[in-house]
C-alpha positions in Angstrom: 9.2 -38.7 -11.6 6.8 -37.6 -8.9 4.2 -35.4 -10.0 3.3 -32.1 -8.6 0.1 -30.8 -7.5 -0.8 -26.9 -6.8 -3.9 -26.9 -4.6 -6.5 -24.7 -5.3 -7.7 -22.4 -2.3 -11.1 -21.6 -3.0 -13.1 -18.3 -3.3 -13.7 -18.3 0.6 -10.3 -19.2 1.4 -8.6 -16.6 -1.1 -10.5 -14.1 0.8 -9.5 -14.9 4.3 -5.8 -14.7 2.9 -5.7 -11.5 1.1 -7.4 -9.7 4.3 -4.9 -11.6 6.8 -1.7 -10.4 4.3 -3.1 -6.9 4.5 -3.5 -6.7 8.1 -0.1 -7.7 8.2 1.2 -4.9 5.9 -0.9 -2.3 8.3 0.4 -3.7 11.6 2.7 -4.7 14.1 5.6 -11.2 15.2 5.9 -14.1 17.3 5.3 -17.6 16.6 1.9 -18.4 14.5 -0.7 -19.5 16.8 -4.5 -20.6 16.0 -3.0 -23.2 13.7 -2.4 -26.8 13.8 0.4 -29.1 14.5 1.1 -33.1 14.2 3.7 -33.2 16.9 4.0 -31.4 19.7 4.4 -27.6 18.9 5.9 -27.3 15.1 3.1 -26.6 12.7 2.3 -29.3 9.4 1.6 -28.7 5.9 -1.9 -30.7 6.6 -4.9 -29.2 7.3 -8.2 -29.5 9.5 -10.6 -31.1 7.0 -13.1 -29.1 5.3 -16.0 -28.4 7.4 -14.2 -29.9 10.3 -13.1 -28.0 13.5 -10.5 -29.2 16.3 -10.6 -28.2 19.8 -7.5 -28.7 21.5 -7.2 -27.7 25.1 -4.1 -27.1 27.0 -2.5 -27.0 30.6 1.5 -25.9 31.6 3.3 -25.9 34.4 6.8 -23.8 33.9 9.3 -23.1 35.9 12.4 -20.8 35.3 15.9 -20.1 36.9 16.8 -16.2 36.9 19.9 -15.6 39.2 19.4 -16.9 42.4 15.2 -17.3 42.1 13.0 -19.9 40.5 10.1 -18.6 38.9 6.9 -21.3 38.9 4.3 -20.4 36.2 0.8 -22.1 35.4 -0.8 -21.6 32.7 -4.4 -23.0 30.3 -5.3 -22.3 26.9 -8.2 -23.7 24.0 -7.5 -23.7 20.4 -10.4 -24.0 17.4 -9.1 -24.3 14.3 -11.6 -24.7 11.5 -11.2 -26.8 8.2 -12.5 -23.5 5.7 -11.2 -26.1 2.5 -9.2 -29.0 1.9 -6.0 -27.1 1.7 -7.0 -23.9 4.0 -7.6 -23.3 7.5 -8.0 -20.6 10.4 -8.1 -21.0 13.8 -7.7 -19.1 17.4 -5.6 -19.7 20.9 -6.7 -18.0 23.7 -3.9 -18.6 27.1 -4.1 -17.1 30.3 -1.1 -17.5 32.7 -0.9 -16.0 36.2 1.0 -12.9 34.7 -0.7 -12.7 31.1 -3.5 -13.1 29.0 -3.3 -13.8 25.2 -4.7 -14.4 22.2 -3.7 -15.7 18.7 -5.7 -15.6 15.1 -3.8 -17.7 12.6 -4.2 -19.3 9.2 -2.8 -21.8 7.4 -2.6 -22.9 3.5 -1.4 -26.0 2.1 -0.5 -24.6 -1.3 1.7 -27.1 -3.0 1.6 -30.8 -2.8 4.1 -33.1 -4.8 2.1 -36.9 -5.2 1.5 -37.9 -1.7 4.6 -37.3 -0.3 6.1 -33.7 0.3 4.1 -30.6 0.8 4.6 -26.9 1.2 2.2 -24.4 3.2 2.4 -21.1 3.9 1.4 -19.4 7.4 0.3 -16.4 8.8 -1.3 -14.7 12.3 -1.4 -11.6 14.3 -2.0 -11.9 18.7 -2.0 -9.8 21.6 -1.1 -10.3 24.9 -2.4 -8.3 28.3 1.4 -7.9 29.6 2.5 -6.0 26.3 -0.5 -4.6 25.3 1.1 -4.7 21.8 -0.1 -6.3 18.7 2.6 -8.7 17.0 2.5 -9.7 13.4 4.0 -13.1 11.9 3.9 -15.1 8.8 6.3 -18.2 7.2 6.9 -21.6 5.5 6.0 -25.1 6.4 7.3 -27.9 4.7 6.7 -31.3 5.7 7.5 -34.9 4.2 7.8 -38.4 5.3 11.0 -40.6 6.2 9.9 -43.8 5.4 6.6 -45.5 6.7 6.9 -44.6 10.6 9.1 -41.0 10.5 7.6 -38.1 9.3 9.3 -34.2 9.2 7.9 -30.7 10.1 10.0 -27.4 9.3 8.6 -24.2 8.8 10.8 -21.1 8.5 8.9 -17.4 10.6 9.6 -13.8 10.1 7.5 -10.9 12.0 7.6 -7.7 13.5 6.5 -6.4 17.0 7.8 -3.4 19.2 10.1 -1.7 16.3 11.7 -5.1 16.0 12.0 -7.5 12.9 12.9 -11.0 14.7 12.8 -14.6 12.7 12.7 -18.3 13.6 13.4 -21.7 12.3 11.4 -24.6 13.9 12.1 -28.7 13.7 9.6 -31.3 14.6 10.6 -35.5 14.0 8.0 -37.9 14.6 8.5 -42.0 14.7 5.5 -43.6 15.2 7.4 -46.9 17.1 3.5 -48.5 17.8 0.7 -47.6 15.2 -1.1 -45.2 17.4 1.7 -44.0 19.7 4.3 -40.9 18.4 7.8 -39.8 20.0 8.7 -36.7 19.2 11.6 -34.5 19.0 11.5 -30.7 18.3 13.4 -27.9 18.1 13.3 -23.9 17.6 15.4 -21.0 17.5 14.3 -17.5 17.1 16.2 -13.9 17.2 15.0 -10.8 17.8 17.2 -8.8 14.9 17.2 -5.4 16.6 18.6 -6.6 20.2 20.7 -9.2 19.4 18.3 -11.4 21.2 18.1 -15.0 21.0 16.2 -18.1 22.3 16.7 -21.5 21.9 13.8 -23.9 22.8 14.0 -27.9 22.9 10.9 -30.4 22.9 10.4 -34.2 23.8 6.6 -35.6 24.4 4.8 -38.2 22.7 1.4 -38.2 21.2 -1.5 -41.2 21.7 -4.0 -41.2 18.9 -6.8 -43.0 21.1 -9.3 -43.2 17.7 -9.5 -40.8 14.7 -11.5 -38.4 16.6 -8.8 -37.8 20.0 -5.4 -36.9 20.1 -3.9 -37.0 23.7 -0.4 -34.9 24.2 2.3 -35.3 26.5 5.6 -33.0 26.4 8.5 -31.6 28.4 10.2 -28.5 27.0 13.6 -26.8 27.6 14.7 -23.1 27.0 17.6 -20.7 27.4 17.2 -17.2 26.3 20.9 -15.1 25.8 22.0 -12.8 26.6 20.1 -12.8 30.0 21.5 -16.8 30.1 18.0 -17.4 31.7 16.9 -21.0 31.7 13.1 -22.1 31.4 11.6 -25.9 31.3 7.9 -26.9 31.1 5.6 -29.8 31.3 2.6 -29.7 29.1 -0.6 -31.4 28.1 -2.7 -31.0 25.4 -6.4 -32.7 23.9 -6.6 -32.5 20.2 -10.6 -33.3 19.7 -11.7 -33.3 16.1 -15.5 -32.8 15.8 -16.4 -33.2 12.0 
């Protein structure tokens, strides 16, 4: 029988967490942002090391099909997310598109660990963007685990609020490491905004080059449909995950 492990979060940590949950309560969700990922986009129970921080800066180029128009996008973006304990971390994304500019606080705790293989973390953030001028509120699951010695699963499960609407997404990341240092990936999320009736579905491919245990290099394509405005949206992204310890 596998044993079972419920990380402790530390004095620090425990603080960062009670005053992120109450914001929550007080405020006005989208996806978590600030946090980090293994894959391309879906967050993983593991943390930033303690003491550690991890820059990770980003360029897209989007385009979308509305009717009879395409609509190109560019956009850049810098997340540091710091390693606060061995099971806790918080971080920041700032993006600025040619339309927006936006910023995400999140935090992440890796609460439950059972041997080495499956864990359980819980999520939480709050960001504002210049095109809404709204605040939006989120918070979820992650649960990760390994498929054998090259596969390895993210899902995490989101629920916020933002505008007088509660909305809620599910989010799927699979990683095969077919070379020791080189991932594909496969992703996928879905998220409805309860209120509306409004859904998206988003897609992901891209693999990820771990050139030494310092530098991450990122390479994706993503794919989108939002209903019921049927419009479609595809991206290419690239991303630097730098770990300075």
């Amino acid at each position: 029988m596998k044993q079972f492990l419920i990380k402790p979060i530390g004095k620090t940590a425990l603080l960062l967490v009670l005053f992120s949950l109450v914001t929550f309560v007080a405020a006005p969700v989208y996806a978590v942002g600030g946090i980090s990922a293994a894959k391309l986009v879906v967050p993983t129970v593991d943390t930033v090391p303690a003491g550690a921080i991890e820059f990770e800066p980003t360029a897209e180029v989007d385009y979308g099909l509305e009717t009879e128009s395409i609509l190109f996008t560019n956009s850049f973006g810098n997340r540091i997310t710091w390693g606060v304990s061995d099971t806790f971390e918080m971080g920041i994304n700032a993006a600025i598109t040619t339309t927006d500019i936006a910023f995400d606080y999140g935090f992440k705790w890796n609460f439950l660990q059972f041997g080495e293989s499956f864990g359980l973390g819980f999520m939480g953030g709050v960001g504002w963007g210049s095109g809404t001028g709204t605040n939006a509120y989120g918070a979820g699951l992650i649960f990760s685990a390994p498929l054998g010695k090259t596969l390895h699963v993210d899902f995490s499960a989101e629920a916020g609020y933002t505008r007088n609407s509660l909305s809620a997404g599910l989010n799927l990341g699979i990683g095969w490491y077919f070379v020791d240092n080189v991932q594909f990936c496969i992703e996928a999320s879905y998220a409805r905004v309860i209120r509306y009736g409004e859904e998206e579905t988003y897609g992901y491919t891209g693999i990820t080059w771990d050139v030494n245990e310092s530098v991450i290099l990122v390479l994706g394509q993503w794919f989108g449909r939002n209903n019921p405005q049927r419009t479609f949206t595809t991206g290419t992204f690239f991303a630097a995950t730098i770990l300075i310890d």
